[in-house]
C-alpha positions in Angstrom: 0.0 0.0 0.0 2.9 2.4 0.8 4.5 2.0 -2.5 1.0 2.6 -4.2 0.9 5.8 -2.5 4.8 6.2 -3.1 4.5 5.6 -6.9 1.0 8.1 -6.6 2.8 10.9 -5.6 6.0 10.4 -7.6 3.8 10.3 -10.6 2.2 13.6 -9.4 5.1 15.5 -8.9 7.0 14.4 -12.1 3.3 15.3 -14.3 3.0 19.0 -12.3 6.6 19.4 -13.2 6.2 19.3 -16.6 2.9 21.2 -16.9 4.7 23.9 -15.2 7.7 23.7 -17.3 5.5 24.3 -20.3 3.6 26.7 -18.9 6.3 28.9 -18.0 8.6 28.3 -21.2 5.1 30.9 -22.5 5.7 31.2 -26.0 1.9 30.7 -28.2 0.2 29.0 -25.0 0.5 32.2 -22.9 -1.3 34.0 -26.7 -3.6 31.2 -27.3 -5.0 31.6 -23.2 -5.4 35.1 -24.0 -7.3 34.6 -27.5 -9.8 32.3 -26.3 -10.4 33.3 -22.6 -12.0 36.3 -24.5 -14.2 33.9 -26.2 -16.8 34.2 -23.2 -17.4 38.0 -23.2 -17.3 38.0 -27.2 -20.9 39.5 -27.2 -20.0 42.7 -25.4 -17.2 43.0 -28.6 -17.3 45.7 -31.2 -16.9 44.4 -34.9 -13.1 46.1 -34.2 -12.6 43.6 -31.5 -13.7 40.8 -32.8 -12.0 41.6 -36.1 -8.9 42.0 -34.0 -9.2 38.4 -32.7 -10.0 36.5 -35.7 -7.0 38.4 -37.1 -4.7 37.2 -33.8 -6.6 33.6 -34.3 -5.2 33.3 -37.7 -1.5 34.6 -36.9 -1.1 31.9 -34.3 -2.1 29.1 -35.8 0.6 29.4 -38.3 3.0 29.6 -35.5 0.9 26.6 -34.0 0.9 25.0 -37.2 5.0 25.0 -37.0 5.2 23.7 -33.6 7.0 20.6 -33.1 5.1 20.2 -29.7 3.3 16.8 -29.1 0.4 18.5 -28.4 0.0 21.2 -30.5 -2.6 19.7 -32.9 -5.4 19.7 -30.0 -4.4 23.6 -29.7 -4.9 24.3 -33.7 -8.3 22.3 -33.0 -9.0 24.0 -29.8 -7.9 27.4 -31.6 -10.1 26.7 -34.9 -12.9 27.2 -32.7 -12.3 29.8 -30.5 -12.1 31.5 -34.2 -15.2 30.0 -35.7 -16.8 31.3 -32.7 -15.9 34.7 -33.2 -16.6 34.9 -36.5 -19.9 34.1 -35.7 -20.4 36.1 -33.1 -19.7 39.4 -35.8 -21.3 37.6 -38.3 -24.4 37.9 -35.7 -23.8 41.3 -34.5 -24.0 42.3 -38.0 -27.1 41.0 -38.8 -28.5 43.2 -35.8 
């Protein structure tokens, strides 16, 4: 039982230390966070805003697109979208 536990928190502390290593390397996560955390308050957005978004949307997922990170096809997919998303929200607004 004690080496269950053991092994638990070994596995714990080596899986943290790599989310934190990537987290803090920043590079596109730190931009992607940014683009779609906005993704909630998109209907308060001016056309600008929006416009400005799908613009940064499209900008990063070239650099995405380059990535040699594991996981950086779930954050094109992820980012796609956070995109699609805000082009329909000024697709809507405009219609108003």
């Amino acid at each position: 039982m004690r080496r269950l536990i053991l092994a638990m928190a070994v596995a714990a502390i080596i899986n943290n230390s790599g989310v934190a290593t990537a987290e803090s390397s920043g590079g596109w996560r730190e931009e992607f966070a940014s683009i779609c955390a906005r993704s909630g308050d998109s209907g308060a957005f001016s056309d600008a805003e929006l416009s400005k978004l799908i613009a940064d949307s499209e900008r990063l997922r070239v650099v995405i697109a380059n990535s040699k990170e594991p996981d950086s096809r779930v954050y094109l997919f992820r980012l796609d979208k956070c995109r699609a998303f805000f082009m329909f929200m000024k697709e809507a607004a405009s219609q108003q």
